[in-house]
N, C-alpha and C positions, 0 to 999 in steps of 0.2 A: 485585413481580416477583421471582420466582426463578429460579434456572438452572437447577433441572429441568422449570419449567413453560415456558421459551423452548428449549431445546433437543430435540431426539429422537436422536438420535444425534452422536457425535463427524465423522462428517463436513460435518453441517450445520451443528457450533457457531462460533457466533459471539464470536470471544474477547473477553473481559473488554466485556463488553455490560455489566453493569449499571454498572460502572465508567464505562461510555461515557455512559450515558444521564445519571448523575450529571454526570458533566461538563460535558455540553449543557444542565444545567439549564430541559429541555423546559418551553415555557409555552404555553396555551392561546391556538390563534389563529398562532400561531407558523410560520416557512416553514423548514426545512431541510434540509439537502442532504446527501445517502451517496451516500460515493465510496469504496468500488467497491461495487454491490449485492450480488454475490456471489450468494446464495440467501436474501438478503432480512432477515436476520437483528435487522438493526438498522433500517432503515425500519420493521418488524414491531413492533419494541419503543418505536419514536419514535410510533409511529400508534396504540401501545396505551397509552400513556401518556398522554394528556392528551385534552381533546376539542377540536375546530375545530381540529387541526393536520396543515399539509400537509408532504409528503415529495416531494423530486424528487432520484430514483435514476439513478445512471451507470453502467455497465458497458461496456466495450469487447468483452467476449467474447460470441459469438451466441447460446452456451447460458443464459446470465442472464435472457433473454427469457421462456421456459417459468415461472420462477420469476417474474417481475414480472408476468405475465399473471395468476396467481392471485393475486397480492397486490393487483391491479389492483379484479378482482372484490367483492373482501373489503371497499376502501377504494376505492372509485370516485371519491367528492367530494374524498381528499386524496392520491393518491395518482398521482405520476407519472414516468414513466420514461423516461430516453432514450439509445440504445444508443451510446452517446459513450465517448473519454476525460475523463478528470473533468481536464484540461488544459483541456475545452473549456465547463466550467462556468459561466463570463461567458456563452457565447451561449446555452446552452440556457437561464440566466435570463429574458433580454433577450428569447430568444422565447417565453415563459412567460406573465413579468409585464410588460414593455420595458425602457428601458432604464435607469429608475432604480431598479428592484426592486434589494431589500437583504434579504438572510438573518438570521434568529436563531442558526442554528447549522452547521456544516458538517466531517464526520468524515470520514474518508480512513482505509481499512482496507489495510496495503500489502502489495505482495508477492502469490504466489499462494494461491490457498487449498487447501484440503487436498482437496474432489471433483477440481478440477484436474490435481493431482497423481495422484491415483490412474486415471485414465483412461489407459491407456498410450497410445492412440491420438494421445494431442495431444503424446506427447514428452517432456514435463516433466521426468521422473524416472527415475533410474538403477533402480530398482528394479521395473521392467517394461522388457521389449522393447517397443517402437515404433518408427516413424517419429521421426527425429533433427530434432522439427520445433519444438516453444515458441513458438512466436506465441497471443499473446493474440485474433488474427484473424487469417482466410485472408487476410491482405495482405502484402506484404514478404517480405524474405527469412527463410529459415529458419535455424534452427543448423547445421544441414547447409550449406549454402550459406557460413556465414562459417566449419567448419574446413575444407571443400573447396574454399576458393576464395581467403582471406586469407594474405598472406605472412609467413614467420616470426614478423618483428619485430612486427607487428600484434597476431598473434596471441600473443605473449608479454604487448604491453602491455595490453592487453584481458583480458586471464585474471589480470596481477595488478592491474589499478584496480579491478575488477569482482567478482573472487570471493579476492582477496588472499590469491592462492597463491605463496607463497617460491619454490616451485620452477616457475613461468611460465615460464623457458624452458626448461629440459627439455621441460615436456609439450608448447610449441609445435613445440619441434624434433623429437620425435616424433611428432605429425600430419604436422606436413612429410614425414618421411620414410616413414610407415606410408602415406599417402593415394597415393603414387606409385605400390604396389604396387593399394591395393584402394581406391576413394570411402569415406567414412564414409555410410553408408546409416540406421544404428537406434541407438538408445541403448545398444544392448548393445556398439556393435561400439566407441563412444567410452569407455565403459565399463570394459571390460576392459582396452584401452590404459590408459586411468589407475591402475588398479588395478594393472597391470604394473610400471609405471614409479614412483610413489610410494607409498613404504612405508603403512601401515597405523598412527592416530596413537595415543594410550595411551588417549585417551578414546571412542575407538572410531567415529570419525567416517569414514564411506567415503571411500576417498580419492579419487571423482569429484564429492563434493560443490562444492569451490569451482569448480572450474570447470564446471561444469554451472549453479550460480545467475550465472557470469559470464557464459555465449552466453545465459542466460534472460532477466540484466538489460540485455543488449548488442539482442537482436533486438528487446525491446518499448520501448526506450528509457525504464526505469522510471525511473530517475533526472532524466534531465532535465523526463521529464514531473509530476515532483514538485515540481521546482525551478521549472517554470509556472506550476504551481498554486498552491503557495503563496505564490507571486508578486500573483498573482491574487486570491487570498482578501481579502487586504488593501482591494481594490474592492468585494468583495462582500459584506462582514457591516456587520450593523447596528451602531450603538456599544451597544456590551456583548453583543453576539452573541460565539461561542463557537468556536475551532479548536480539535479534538481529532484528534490524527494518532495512530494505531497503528503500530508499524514492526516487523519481525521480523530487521533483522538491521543491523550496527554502518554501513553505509556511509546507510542510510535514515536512521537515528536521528541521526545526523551529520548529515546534511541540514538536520532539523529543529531539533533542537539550535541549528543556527547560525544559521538563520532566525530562531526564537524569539528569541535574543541580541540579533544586529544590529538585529530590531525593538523593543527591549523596555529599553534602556536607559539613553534619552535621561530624566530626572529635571531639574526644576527647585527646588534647595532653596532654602526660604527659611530663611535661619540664626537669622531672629527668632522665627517662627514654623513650625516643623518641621512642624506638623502641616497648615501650608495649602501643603507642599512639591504641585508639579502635574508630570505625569506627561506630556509630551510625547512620549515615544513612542507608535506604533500599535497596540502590544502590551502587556498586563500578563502577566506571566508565571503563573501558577495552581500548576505545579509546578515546585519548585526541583530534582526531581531526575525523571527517566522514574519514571514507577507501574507496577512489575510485577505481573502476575497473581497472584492468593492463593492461599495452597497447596491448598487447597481445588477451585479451578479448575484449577492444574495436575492435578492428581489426576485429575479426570476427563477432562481433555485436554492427553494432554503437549504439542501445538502451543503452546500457551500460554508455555512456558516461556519461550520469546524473544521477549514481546512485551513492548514499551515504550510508555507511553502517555505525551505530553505533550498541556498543555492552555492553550490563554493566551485573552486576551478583547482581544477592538477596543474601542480607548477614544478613536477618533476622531482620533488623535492625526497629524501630518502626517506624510507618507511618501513617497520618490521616485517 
């Protein structure tokens, strides 16, 4: 498998994919799970890798659909899909297989992806006019709804846990005071507010980015919904089944990181014999540090650049 016979364009690529698939150590026969399907990317490269292997795809967003119906077609006997959060992974096993199905391998691709972003209609991104909306689904409230409608202090701590903006209150205190005059309506209109109010950084970063991934990670709850799932996984993989998480930015990879630890620590040495030491935790750790993308990768896709890949294995070990 190479990267230019799995991709067609930078908006459909799927980052550090072969990296992934090395990691899942795909085996014939095998059941594993992508979360988030995205455009299919990596189910695509798990179903073409090996034979008798099944795929059960999760995506929250309704446009993911289109794309899993033709993956559907292609891979009919392994190939399945359910328009979920990947939070909700335990049941759509359970109704799958019941309720002692157990996985080979299970990937989590995080953050939005790059056709999402470019849609201005869904809001996402400062760099089109839309609707000031980021929902991953028509449910819940919008980003418009929490700076039209959340009170200062809210609105300071949210913009710095979430998009770790130094200057979180300023920009809250000017929503405050801009929204009296006129609602925030589009991406443009919250946009240029930020752009007003905090300088421009040396590395040339728009200064509506942090707070823009903060109302992005505030309205779909990506955080906590990571902090279930991985919670979760720990029920759902075989012993010596496979977690590989992708993350794109320092609060996700945090996450995981500490997850990874807290699971993955527990050692029992034997001083006599070192080498019959036994591994009580649930976790073995696979990398000691994130695996970033090869320059090679970035090259043809600067999204890549912030991608951190960790990867550990169930080793059956006990767990609260």
């Amino acid at each position: 498998m190479t990267l230019a016979s799995t991709h067609s364009d930078k908006a459909h690529y799927s980052v550090m994919l072969e990296d992934i698939c090395e990691a899942l150590a795909i085996k014939e026969g095998g059941i594993y799970a992508d979360c988030t399907f995205g455009r299919g990317g990596y189910s695509r490269a798990i179903l073409s890798a090996v034979k008798d292997v099944k795929v059960i795809a999760l995506d929250r967003d309704p446009t993911a659909k289109e794309h899993a119906d033709i993956l559907l077609k292609e891979f009919p006997e392994g190939f399945m899909f359910a328009p979920s959060c990947f939070d909700d992974l335990d049941k759509v096993l359970e109704g799958l297989y019941g309720q002692e199905s157990k996985l080979d391998g299970i990937v989590f691709d995080l953050g939005v992806s790059s056709p999402q972003l470019d849609v201005a209609s869904r809001g996402f991104s400062f760099r089109f006019e839309g609707p000031l909306d980021m929902r991953m689904t028509p449910e819940g409230e919008t980003a418009a709804d929490v700076v039209n409608t959340y009170g200062e202090e809210d609105l300071a701590n949210l913009i710095y846990k979430y998009g770790e903006e130094k200057k979180s209150r300023i920009v809250a205190k000017a929503i405050v005071m801009d929204r009296q005059k006129q609602l925030f309506k589009t991406t443009t209109d919250l946009a240029e507010l930020l752009r007003r109010i905090i300088p421009k950084s040396k590395d040339g970063i728009d200064p509506a980015t942090r707070t823009f991934q903060a109302l992005r990670i505030h309205v779909n709850d990506e955080l906590g919904q990571l902090e279930r799932a991985l919670e979760k996984s720990l029920d759902l993989l075989k012993v010596g089944g496979r977690l590989v998480v992708v993350s794109f930015h320092s609060l996700e990879d945090r996450i995981v990181k500490q997850f990874f630890v807290a699971h993955g620590k527990r050692v029992a040495v034997n001083r006599y014999r070192p080498d019959l030491s036994t591994n009580l935790s649930p976790l073995k750790i696979l990398t000691k540090k994130a695996v970033m993308a090869s320059q090679d990768e970035t090259k043809i896709n600067p999204r890549s650049r912030s991608a951190k890949m960790r990867v550990a294995e169930y080793t059956g070990g006990a767990h609260a």
